[in-house]
C-alpha positions in Angstrom: -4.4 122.5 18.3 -8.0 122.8 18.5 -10.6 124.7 17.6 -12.7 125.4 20.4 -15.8 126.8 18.7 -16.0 123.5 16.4 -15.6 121.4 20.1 -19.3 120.3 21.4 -19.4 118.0 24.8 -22.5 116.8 25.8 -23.2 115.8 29.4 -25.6 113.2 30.5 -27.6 115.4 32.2 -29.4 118.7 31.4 -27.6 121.5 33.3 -31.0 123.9 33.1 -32.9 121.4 34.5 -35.0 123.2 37.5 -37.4 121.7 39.9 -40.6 123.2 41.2 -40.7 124.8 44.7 -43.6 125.4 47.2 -43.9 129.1 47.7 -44.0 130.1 51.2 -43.6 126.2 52.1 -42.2 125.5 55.7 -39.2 126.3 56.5 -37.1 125.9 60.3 -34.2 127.7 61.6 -31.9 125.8 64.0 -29.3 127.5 66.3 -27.1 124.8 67.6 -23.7 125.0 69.9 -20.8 122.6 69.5 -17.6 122.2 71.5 -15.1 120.4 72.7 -16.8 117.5 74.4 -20.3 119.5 75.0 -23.4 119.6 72.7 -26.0 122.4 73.5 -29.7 121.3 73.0 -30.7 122.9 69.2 -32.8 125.8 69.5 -35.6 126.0 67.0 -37.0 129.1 65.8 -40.8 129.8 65.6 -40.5 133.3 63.7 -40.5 133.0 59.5 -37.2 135.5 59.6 -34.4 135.8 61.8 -34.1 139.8 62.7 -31.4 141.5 65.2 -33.9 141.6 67.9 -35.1 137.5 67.5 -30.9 136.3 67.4 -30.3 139.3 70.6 -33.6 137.8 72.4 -31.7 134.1 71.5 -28.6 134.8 72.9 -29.7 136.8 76.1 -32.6 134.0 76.9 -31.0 130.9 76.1 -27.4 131.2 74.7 -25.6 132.9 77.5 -26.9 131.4 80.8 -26.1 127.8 79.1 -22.5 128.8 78.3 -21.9 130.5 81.9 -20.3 127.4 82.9 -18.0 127.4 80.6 -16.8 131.3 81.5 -13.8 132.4 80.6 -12.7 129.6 78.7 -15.1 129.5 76.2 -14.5 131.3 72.7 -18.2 132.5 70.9 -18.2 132.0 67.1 -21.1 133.1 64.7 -20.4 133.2 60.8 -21.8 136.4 58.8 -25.8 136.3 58.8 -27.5 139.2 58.6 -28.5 139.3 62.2 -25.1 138.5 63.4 -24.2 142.1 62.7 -26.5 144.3 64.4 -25.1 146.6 66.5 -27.0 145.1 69.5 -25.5 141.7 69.2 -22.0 142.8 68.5 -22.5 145.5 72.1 -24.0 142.1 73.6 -21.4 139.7 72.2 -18.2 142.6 73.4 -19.9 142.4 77.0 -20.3 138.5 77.4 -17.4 137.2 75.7 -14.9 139.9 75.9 -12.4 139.5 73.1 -13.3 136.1 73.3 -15.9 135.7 69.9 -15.4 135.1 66.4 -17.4 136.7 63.6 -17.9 139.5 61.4 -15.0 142.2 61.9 -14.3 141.9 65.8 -12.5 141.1 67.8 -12.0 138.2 65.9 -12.5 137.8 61.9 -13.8 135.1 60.6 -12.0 133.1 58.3 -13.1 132.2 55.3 -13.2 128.1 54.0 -11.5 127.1 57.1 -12.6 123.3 58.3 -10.9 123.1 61.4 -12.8 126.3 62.4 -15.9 126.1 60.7 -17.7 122.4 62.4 -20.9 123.4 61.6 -20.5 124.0 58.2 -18.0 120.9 57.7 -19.3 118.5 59.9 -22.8 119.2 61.1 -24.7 120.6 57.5 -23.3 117.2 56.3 -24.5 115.1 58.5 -27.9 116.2 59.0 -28.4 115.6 55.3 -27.1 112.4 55.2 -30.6 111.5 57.1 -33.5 110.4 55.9 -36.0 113.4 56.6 -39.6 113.9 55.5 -41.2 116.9 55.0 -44.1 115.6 56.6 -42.5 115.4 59.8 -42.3 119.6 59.8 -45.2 119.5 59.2 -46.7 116.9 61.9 -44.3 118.9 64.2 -46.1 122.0 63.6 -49.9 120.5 64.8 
């Protein structure tokens, strides 16, 4: 038996350890579109915050045309963000891909921690950090 309260571990490292962040320091948001055998070009986002109106704009302007081709076949998925949930998108999203989209709480739900379903967060999050990326770079692609 023993006595947990007499018990200390010490780790190697210092759990409350923080680092310092730039406020406000730049930030990018990337839509991206994976499939089968198919990679649509990454769209990157000029506006600091993703609203209902920016992600409706994004998928009437550049998402839908691009995925007409692959009409009726294809199956839309989006995960929870905010903006995923507007109204607006979910109308937009019932008209384009009729019962065909994954995401919120129709027609579809998404599933939670699934890795055969989720490739983005799986596969792409992954692989994108395994590279070597400089923040300079965001920045010299700002200029």
């Amino acid at each position: 038996m023993v006595n947990r309260h007499n018990v200390r571990i010490w780790g190697s490292e210092n759990p409350h350890v923080s680092a310092q962040l730039q406020r406000d320091s730049p930030k990018v948001n990337v839509w991206c579109s994976l499939m089968y055998n198919n990679v649509i070009e990454p769209f990157l986002f000029t506006e600091k915050s993703i609203t209902v109106n920016v992600y409706l704009d994004l998928l009437q302007l550049f998402i839908a045309p691009q995925l007409e081709e692959f009409q009726p076949w294809i199956m839309f998925q989006q995960d929870g963000a905010p903006a995923h949930w507007g109204y607006l998108v979910r109308d937009f999203l019932d008209e384009t891909f009729p019962d065909r989209w994954i995401g919120g709480d129709r027609p579809t739900p998404w599933p939670p921690r699934s890795p055969d379903i989720t490739p983005l967060d799986f596969f792409l999050l992954g692989a994108i950090s395994r590279t070597e990326f400089l923040p300079h770079q965001l920045l010299a692609s700002k200029n």
